[in-house]
TIDOMI-896541 format. One record per residue: y, x, z of N, C-alpha, C, O in turn; residue in one letter. Coordinates in steps of 0.2 Angstrom, whole numbers, plus 5000, padded with zeros to 4 digits. Atoms other than C-alpha are relative to their C-alpha. Example, Ala and Ser with C-alpha at 12.3 -4.5 7.8 and 13.67 -1.06 7.14 Angstrom:
BEGIN
499450045000497850625039500650045000500550095003A499449964999499550685036500549965003501149995004S
//
This chain:
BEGIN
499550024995513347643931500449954996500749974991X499450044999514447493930500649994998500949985003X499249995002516147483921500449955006500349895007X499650034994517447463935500649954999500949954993X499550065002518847333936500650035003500650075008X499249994997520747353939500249935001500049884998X499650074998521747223949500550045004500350095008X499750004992523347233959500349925001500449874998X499950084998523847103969500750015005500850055010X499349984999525747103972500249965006499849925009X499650084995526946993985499550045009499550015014X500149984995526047124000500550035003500450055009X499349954996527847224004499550075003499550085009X500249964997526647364005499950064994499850054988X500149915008526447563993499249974998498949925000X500750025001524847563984499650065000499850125001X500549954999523347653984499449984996499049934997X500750035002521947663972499449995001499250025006X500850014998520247613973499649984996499649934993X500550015008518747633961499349955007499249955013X500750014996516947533965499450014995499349994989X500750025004515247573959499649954998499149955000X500350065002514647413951500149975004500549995008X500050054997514247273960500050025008499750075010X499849984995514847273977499549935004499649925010X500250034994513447133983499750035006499750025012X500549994994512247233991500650045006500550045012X499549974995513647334000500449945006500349955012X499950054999514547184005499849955001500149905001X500550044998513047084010500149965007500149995012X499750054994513646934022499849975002499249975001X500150074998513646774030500049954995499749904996X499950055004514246684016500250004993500450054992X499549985007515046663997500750035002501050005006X499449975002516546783994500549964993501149954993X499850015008516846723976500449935002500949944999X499650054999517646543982500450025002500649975005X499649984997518946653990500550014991501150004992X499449995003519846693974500450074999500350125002X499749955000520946813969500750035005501050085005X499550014998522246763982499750025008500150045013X500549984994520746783998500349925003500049875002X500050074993521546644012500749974998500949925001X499450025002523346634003500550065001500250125002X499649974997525046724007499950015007499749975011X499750004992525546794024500649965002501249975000X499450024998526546684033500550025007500350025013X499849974994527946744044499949985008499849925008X500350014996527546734062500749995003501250015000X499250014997529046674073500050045005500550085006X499950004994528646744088499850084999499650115004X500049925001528446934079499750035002499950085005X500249964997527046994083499450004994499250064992X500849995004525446964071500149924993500049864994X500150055006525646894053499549994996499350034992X500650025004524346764045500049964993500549934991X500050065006523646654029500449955004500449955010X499950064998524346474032499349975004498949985000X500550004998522946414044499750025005499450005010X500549944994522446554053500749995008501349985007X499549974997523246574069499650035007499150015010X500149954994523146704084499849985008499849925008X500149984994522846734103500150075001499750114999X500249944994523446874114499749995005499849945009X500450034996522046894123500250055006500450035012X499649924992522747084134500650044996500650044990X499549975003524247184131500150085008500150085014X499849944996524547344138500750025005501350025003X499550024995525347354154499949955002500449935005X499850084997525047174160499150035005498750065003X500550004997523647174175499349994997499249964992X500649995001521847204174499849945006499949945012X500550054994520847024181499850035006499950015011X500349994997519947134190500450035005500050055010X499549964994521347214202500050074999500450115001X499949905003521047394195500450045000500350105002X499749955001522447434190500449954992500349894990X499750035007523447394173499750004993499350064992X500349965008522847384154500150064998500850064997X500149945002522547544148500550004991500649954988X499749995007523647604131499550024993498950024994X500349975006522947664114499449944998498849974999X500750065000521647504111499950034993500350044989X500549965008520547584096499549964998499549904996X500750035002518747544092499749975008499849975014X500150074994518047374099499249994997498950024992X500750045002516347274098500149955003500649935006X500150084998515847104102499349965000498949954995X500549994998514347054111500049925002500449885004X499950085000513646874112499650015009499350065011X500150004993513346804130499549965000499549924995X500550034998511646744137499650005005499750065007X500549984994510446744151499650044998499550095002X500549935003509346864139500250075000499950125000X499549945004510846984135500350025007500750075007X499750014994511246944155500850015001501050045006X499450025001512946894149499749915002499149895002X499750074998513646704154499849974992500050004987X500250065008512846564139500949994999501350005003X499550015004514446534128500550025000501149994998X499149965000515746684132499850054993499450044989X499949955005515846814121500350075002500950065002X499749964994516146994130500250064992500050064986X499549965002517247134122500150085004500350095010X499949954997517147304125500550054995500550064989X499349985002518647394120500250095001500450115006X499749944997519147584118500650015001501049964999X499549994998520647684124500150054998499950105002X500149945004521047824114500750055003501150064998X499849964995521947924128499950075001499350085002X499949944997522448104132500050025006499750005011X499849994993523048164145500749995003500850015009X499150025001525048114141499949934998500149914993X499750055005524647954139500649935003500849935009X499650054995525747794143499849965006500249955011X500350054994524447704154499150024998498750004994X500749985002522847794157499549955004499849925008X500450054997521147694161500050035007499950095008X500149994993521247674179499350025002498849995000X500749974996519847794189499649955004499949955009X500450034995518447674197499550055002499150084999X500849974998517147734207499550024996499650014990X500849985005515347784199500249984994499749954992X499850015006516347754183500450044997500650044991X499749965002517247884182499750094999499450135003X500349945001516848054172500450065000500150115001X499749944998518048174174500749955002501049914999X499350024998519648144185500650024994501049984992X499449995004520748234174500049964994500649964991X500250035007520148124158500549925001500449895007X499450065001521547964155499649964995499749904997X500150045002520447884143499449965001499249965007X500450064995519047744144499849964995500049974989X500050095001518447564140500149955005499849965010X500150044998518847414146499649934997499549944991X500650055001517747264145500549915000500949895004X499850074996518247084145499549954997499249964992X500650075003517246904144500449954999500849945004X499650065003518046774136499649944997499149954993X500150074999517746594137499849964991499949994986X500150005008517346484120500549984998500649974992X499350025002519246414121500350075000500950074999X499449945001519646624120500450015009500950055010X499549964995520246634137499550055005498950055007X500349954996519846764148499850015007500150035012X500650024994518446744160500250075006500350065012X500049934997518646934167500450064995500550054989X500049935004519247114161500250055005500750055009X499849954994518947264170499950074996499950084990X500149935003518547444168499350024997498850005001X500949995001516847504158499950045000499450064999X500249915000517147684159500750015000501249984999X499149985000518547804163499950075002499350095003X500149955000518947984164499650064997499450114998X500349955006518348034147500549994996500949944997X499550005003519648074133499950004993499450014990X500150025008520148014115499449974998499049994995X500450055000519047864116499949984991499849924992X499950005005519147844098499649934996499849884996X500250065003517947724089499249995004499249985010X500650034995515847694093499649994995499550024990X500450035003514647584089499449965003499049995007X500750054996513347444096499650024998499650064993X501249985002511447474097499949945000500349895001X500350055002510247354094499949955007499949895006X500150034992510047304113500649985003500649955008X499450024998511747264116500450055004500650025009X499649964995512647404123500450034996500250024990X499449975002514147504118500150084998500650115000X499849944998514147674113500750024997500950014992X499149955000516147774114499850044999499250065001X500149945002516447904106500550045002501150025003X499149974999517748064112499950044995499450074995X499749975006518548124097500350065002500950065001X499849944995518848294107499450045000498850035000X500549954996518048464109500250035006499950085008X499549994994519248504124499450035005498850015004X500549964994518248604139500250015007500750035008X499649994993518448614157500550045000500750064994X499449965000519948714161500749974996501249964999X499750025004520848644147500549935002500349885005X499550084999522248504149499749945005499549885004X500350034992521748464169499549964999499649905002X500550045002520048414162499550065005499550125005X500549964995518648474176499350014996498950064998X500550025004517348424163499950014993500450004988X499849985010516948474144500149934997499949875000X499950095002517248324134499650034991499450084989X500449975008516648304115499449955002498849975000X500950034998515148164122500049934997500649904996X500150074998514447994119500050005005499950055009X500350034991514247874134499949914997500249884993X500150065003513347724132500549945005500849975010X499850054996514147564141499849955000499649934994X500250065000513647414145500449945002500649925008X499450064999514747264142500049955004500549925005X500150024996513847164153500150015007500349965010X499949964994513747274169500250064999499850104996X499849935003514647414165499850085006499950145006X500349964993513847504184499550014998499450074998X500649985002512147484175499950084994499450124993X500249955003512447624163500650075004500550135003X499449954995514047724175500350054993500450034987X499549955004514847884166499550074997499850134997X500549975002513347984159500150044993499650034989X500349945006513548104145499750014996499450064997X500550025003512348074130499950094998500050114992X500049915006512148294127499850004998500349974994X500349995003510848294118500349964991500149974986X499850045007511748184103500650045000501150004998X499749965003513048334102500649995003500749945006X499349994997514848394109500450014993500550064989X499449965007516048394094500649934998500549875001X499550035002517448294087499749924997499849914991X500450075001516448094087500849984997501449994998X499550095001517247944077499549955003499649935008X500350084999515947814075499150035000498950084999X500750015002514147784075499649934996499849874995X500350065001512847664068499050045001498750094999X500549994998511047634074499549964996499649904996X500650025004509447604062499649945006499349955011X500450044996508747444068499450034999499250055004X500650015001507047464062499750095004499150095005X500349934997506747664069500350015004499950035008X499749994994508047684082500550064998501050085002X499349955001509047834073500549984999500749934996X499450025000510747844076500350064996500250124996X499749955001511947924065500750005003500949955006X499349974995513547994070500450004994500250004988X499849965007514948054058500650025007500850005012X499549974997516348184064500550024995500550054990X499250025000518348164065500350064999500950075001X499549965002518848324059500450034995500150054990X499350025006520548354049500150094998500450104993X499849935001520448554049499450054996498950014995X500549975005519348674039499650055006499850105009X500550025008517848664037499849945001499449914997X500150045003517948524042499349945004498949975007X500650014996516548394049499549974997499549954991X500750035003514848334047499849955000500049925005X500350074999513848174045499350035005499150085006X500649984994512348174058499649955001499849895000X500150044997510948104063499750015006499950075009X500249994992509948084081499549994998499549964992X500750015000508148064081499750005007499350045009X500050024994508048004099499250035003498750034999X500850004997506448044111499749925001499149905000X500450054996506347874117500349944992500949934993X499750025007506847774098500049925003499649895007X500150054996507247604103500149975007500049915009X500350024992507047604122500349975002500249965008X499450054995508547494127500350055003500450105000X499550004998509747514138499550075004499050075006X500249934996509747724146499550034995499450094996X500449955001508447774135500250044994499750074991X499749965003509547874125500150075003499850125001X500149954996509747984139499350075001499350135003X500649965000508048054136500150064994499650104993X500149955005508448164122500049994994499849934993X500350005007508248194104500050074998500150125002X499749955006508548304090500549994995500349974990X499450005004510148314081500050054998499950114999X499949965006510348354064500649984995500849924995X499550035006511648364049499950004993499550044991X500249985005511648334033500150054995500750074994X499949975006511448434018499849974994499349944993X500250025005511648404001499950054996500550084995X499849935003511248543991500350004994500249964990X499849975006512348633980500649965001501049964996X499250045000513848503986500150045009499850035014X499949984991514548594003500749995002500950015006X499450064998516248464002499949944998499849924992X500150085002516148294001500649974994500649924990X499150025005518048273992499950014995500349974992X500249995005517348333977500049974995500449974991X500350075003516448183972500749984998501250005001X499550055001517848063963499849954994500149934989X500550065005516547953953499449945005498949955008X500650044996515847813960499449984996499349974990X500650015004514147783957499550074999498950084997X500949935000513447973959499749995004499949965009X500650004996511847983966499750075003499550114998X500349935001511348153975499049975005498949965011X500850025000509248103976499750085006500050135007X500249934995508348233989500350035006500150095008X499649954997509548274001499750025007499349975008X500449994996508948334017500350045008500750085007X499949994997509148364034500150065004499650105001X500149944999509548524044500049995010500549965014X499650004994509448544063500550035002500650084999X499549974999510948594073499850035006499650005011X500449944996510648764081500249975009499849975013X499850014991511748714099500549944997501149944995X499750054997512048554100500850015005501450005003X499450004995513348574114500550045000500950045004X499649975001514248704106500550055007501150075009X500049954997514348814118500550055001500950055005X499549944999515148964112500349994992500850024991X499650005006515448894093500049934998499549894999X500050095002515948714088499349994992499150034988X500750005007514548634077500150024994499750064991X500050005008515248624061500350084998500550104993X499849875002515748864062499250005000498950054997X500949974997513748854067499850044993500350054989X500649985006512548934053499449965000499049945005X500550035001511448844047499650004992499449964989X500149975004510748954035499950014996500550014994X499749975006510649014019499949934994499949934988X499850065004510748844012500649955002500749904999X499450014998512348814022500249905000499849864999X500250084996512748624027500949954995501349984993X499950035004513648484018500750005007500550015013X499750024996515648454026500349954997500049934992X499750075002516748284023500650015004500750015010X499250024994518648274029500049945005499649895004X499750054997519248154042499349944999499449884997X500650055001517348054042500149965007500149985013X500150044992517647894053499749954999499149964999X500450104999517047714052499350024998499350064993X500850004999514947714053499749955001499649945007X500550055001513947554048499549994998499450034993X500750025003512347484047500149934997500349884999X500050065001512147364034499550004995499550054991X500650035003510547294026499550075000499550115005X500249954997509547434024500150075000499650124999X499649925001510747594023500450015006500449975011X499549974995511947674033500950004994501050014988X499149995006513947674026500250045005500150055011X499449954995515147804032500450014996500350014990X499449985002516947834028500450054998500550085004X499549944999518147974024500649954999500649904995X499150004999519947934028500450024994500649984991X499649985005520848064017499750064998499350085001X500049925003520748244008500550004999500849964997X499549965006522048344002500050065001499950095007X500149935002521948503996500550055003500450115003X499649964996523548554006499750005007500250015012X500550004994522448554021499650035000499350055005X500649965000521148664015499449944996499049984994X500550045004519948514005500150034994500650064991X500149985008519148553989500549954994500749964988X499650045006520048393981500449955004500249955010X499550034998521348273985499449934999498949934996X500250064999520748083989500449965004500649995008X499750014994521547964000499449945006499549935012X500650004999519647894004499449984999499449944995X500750035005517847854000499649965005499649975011X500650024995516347764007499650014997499650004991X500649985000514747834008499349955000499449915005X500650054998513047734007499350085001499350134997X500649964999511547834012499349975002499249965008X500750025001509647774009499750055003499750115001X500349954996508547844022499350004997499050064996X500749975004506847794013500150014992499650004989X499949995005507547833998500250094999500250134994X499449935001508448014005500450014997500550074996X499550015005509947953993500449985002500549935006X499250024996511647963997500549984993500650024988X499650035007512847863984500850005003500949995009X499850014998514447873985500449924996500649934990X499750055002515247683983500749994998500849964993X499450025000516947653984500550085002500550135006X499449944999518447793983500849964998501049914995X499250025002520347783985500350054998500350105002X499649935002521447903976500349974994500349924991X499350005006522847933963499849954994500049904992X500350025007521747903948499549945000499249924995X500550065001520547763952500349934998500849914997X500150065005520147593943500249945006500349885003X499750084997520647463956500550035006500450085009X499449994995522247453967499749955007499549895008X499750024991522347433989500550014999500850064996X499349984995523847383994500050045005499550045009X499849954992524347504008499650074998499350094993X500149945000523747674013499650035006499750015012X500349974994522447784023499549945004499649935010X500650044997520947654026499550045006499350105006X500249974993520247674046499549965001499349944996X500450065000519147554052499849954996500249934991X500250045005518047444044499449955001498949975003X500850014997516847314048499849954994500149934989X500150105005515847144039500249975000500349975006X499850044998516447004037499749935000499149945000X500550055003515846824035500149984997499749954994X500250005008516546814018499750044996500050064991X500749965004515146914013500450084998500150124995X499749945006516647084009500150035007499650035012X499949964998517347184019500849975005501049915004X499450014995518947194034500250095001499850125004X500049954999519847344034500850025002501350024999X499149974998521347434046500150054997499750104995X499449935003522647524038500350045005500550015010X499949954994523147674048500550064993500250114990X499649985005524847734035500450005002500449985007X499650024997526347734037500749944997500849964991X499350045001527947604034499349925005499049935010X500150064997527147404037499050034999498650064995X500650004999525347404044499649904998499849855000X500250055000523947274039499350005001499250045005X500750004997522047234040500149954992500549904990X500250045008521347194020499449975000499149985005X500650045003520147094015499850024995500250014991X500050005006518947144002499449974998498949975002X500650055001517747033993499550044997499650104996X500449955005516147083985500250014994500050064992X499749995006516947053968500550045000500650054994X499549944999518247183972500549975001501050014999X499550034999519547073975500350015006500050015011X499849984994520847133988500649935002500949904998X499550044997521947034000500450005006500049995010X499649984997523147054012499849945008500149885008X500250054995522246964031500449995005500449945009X499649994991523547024045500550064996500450104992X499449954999525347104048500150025003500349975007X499650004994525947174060500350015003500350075004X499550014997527447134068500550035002501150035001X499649984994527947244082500350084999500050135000X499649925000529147384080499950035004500250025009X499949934994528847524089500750055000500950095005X499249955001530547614080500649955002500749915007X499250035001532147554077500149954996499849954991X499950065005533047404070500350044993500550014988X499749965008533647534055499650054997499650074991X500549975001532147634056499349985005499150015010X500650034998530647524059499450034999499350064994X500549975002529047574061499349955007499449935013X500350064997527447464065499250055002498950094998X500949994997525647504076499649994994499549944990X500750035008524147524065499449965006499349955012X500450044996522847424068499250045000499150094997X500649985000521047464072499649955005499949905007X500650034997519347404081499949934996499849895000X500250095001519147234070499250004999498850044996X500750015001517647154072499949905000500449864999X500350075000516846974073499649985004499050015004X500450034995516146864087499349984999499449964993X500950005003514246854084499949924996499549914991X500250065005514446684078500649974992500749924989X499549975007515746764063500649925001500849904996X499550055003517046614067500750025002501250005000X499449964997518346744079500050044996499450044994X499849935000519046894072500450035004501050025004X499449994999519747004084500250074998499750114995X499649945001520847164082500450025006500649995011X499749954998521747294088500850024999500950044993X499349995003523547334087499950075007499950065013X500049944996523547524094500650025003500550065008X499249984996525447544100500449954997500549954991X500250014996525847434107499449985001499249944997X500550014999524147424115499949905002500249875006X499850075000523747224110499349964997499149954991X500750025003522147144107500249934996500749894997X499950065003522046994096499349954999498849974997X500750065004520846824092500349964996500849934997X499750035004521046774076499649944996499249954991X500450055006520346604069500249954994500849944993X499950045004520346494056499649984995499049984997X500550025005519546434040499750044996499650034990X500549955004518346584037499749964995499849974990X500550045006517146464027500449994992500349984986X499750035010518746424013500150084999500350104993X
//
């Protein structure tokens, strides 16, 4: 293993948080381009924004592209509140998207109290009582907005997701909520695929078979078509990593629908994930278990049995990528006043399928070897400087870091918008960042207020 490095990097107005890495971070942080000419400083200071809303390096600067509450192109209805997990899907006659837009599909991570639920559309709609959703928009290659409408509606706690490899959309609800419950006619707890192109072609369809339980995120095995999953939950025992093993592996657009087999993982002789606080272990062997009732029936998955070798849990597991030939998954946070075996404030996971080897990479907490600015890392995607982009979801000022593959962190975005008081402020965390297919947009999410962002500038310095 690697001797790891310490750096903080001051002048961000933000608490700190530590963060160890297992040696070299290229293959994790595998990109578009060099990192290392970025520096210890990434794109520069934040500069203040006049107009209060979203602060960047020198260079970079913004578009609001929607803001919650301002009309829907489409006459629907109003933008939807809680903007969470997003994607970004390139436009073509192949993709049956418009040559040179760039479409956006957007979740809504809505209750049933929320400010501004996704407006009900016809054959789009899964349960009336259900407030949450996606909307969809196509944007032009000046950033302006060609359309935006409804891609789904009347599902709850829309939370994060993940593309497939065919270009569609899977939402996740971060809910086990059941008919009866909080004027919901419908159980919830599903994927649903979307299509950001025609979002009619895939309507409001329920993925059962990929599991009822507490969804964040997903990521999809290009090369086999398994999908894994990871689940968002804060309470003991706690949730699991998962995969799908589809009937129809690959099949495009619906062919999810056909089924699989969902399973979770095990590692033996670890049955918490918080444990760990070394990066660089390796648990070699580990193996998969089916899940007895999928749909959770009469017991949420993660109380199941799954027999006398019992099943591997992880606090707060969200963010889920595919990157080169692993899977990454996130925890959030642990603490042991929660019921967790060990305190952390988060790790990421790499998991090697033809290897069966799960490492963990990167940990945040008390005692680690390199400093985050900020606190409680939530989303996470690639970047095109070969490292990472990641929301902060903490509380005092919120930001979006940058981190390189040399470990180098950076401060990319602030954001602005008070949601408290001029004596006791308090700022929207950010979430969904992603990258326009031709890595030169960044956009993002600002959660409350509901506010989307396109963010560019000199990604290549």
């Amino acid at each position: 293993m690697s001797a790891t490095r310490r750096q903080i990097l001051a002048r961000t107005g933000a608490s700190v948080v530590s963060l160890a890495f297992a040696g070299s971070l290229t293959e994790l942080f595998a990109g578009t381009a060099t990192a290392e000419s970025m520096g210890r400083r990434g794109y520069g200071p934040l500069v203040p924004d006049p107009h209060g809303l979203l602060d960047l390096p020198k260079g970079f600067r913004y578009k609001v592209l929607s803001k919650e509450g301002d009309p829907l192109r489409s006459g629907e209805g109003k933008v939807p509140s809680n903007c969470d997990g997003m994607a970004a899907f390139p436009g073509s006659p192949a993709s049956a998207g418009r040559r040179g837009s760039t479409y956006l599909v957007r979740n809504h991570e809505n209750r049933t109290n929320s400010r501004s639920a996704v407006p009900r559309v016809r054959d789009l709609t899964y349960d009336p009582g259900g407030e949450g959703g996606c909307t969809a928009l196509e944007l032009g290659p000046d950033h302006t907005v060609r359309s935006e409408r409804v891609a789904i509606a009347g599902t709850s706690t829309n939370c994060a997701g993940g593309p497939t490899p065919w270009n569609t959309w899977l939402t996740c609800e971060e809910t086990e909520l059941r008919a009866g419950e909080e004027n919901y006619t419908k159980d919830h707890g599903f994927i649903f695929e979307v299509d950001p192109y025609d979002p009619r072609r895939t309507g409001a369809v329920p993925l059962t078979a990929m599991g009822r339980f507490q969804h964040e995120a997903i990521a999809v095995d290009p090369r086999t078509g398994t999908v894994y999953e990871t689940e968002d939950a804060f309470d003991k025992p706690f949730g699991l990593f998962y995969r799908f093993l589809p009937e129809k592996p690959l099949g495009g657009r619906g062919s999810l629908r056909a089924g699989g087999r969902l399973q979770a993982l095990r590692v033996p002789g670890v049955p918490d994930l918080s444990t760990v606080q070394q990066p660089g272990t390796t648990f070699d062997g580990v193996t998969w278990v089916d899940v007895p009732d999928p749909l959770a029936r009469h017991t949420p998955v993660r109380f199941q049995d799954f027999g006398p070798g019992g099943i591997t849990h992880a606090q707060k597991l969200e963010g889920c990528y595919w990157g080169g030939s692993c899977v990454y998954f996130v925890s959030s946070f642990a603490h042991r006043a929660a019921g967790s075996a060990a305190d952390h404030y988060g790790q990421v996971w790499k998991y090697d399928p033809e290897r069966r080897r799960l490492t963990q990479v990167v940990v945040f907490g008390p005692d680690s070897d390199l400093q985050l600015p900020g606190e409680s890392p939530d989303n996470i995607c690639l970047a095109p400087s070969g490292g990472l982009m990641v929301c902060e979801d903490g509380d005092g000022a919120q930001h979006v870091f940058g981190l390189t593959r040399r470990g180098e962190v950076y401060a990319m975005a602030r954001g602005r918008q008070n949601i408290g008081t001029p004596e006791k402020p308090e700022w929207g965390e950010f979430a969904g960042v992603t990258f326009a297919p031709d890595h030169r947009t960044m956009y993002v999410n600002c959660y409350t207020p509901g506010t989307t962002f396109a963010v560019t500038g000199p990604w290549g310095h």
